[in-house]
N, C-alpha and C positions, 0 to 999 in steps of 0.2 A: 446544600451542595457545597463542596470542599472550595475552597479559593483556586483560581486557575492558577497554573506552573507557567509563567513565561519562557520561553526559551528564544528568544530575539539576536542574542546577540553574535553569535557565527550561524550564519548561512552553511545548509549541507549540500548545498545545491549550487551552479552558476549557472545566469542565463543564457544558454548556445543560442547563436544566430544562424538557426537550423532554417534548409531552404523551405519557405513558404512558400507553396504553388498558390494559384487565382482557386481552382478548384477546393484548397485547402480553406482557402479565408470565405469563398460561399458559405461552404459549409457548416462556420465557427458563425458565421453572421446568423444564417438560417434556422441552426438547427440549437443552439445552444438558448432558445426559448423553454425548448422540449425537456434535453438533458441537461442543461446547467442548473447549477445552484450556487446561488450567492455567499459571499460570507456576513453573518449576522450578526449581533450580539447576544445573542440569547439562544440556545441548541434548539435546534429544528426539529417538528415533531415528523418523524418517518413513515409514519401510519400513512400521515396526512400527505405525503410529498408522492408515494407509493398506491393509498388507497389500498393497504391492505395492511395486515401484521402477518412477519413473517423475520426468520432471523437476517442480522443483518451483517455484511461482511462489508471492511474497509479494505481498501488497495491504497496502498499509498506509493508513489510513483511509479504508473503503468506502461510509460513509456508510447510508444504505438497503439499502445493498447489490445494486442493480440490475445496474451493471457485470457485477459480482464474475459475476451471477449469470450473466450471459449468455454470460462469458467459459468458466466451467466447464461449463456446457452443450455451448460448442460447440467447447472441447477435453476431452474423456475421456478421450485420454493423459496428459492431466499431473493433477499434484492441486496446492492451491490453498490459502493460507494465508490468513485477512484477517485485518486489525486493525482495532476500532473501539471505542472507550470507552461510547460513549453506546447505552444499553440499547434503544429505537425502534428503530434499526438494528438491531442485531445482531437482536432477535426477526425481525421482520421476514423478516431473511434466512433464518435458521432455520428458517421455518413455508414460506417458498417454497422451500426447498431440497427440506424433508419432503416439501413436494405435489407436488413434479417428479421427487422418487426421484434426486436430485443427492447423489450418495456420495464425490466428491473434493472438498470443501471442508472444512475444519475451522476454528474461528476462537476465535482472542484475544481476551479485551476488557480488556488491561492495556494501562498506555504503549508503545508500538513503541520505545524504545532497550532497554526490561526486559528484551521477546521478542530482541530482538538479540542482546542481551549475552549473556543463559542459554541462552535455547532453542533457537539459531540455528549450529550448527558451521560452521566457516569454510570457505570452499569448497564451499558447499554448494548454494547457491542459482541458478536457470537463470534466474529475471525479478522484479527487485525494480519496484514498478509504484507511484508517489503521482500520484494524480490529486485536481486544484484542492482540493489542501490550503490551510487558511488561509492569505490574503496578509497579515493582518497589516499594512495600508496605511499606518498611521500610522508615522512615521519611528521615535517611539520606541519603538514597537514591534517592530520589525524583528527584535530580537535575539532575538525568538520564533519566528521563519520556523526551519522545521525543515528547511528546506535552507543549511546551515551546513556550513564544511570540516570540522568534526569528524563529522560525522552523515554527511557522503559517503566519509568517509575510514572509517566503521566499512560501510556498504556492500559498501562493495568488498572489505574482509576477508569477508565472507557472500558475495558471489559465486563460483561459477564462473568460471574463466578462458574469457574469450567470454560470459560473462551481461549481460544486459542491466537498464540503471536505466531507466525509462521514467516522464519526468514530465511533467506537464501542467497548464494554470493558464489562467484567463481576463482575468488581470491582467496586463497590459505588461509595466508594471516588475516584477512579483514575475517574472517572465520573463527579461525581463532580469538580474536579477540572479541565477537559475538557469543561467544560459548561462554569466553572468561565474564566480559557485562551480564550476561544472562544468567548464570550461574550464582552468580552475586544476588539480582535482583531480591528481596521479597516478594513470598506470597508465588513465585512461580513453579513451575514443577518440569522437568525437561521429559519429555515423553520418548524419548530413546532411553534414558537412564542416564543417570551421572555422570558427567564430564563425557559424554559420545552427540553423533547427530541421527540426522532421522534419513531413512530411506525416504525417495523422493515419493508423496504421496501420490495416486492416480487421479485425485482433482486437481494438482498440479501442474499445469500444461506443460510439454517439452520445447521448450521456443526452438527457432532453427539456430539460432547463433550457439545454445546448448548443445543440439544434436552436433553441429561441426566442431562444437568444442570438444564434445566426447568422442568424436573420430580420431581427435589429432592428441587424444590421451590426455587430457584437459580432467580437472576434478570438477564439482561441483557441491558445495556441502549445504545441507537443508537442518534447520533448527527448529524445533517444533517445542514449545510451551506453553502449556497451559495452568490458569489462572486459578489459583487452590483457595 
């Protein structure tokens, strides 16, 4: 296996001190037996975590977790990784997993390059998915956008040959400069065609912050590439 790619040194993330309800933190107490997963030093075998083989799709900050959820509902052939640091979500998805008896998710709540690096064996992965991850609008801040040629270039070592990266943003220019990183990449191929984006796929859930953005004439632009 290739040496792992560190990427440690800017955060793409900060910690909000999002309200914790009592409800929330049962929840994270209770149920994160079930669906959590640790960070390891060694990539964890999926078969075994799952009890089955089956393709396997990464989420990497799911936020609420609503996507996440409706994606894994309404594929049961695959099973489902998420990332999310901030504790609100991750319960959240937990207690709506529990009530829907939904058994192919399991989820992280360390940084996404950690799960990459350790937990993640190369070649392994059928759909790495980042939906409107922070844009990070201000210029100086830029260098915190977690879509960077080092973070597409550890991607792609996680994919399967034919996997897809599938990302999305409500922000122009963080778009724009998604298309220009991605475009660059090696080894990827843009499944709209050169230098355009992808119509929003129908396994792609409509979140409602989406729906009200496209009432109020709001873009939304979706990047799809897969791995040559």
């Amino acid at each position: 296996m290739n040496s792992p790619v560190y990427l440690r040194q800017v955060r793409s993330y900060v910690r909000r001190q999002a309200r914790f309800t009592p409800g929330q933190k049962q929840a994270l107490t209770e149920l994160w037996p079930q669906y959590g997963l640790e960070l390891t030093e060694q990539p964890l075998d999926y078969e075994k975590v799952f009890k089955r083989q089956a393709p396997l799709t990464l989420e990497i900050g799911f936020g609420m977790g609503t996507s996440l959820l409706e994606m894994a509902k309404a594929a049961p052939q695959k099973d489902f990784i998420g990332i999310e640091i901030h504790n609100p979500g991750v319960a959240s998805l937990m207690r709506n997993l529990q009530e829907q008896s939904i058994a192919n998710v399991r989820i992280f709540k360390v940084d996404a390059h950690d799960v990459l690096n350790s937990c993640i064996l190369d070649d392994s992965l059928s759909e790495v998915l980042l939906f409107f991850p922070d844009p990070w609008p201000k210029k100086r801040h830029h260098k915190r956008r977690i879509v960077q040629a080092a973070f597409v270039e550890l991607i792609y070592r996680k994919l399967k040959t034919g996997g897809i990266f599938h990302l999305a943003t409500d922000w122009q220019a963080y778009a724009e400069h998604m298309l220009e990183v991605m475009s660059e990449a090696q080894g990827f191929v843009n499944s709209a065609g050169v230098g355009l984006y992808a119509e929003r796929p129908a396994h792609r859930p409509l979140t409602k912050f989406e729906a009200r953005g496209q009432k109020l004439g709001h873009g939304v632009w979706d990047l799809i590439f897969a791995k040559n």
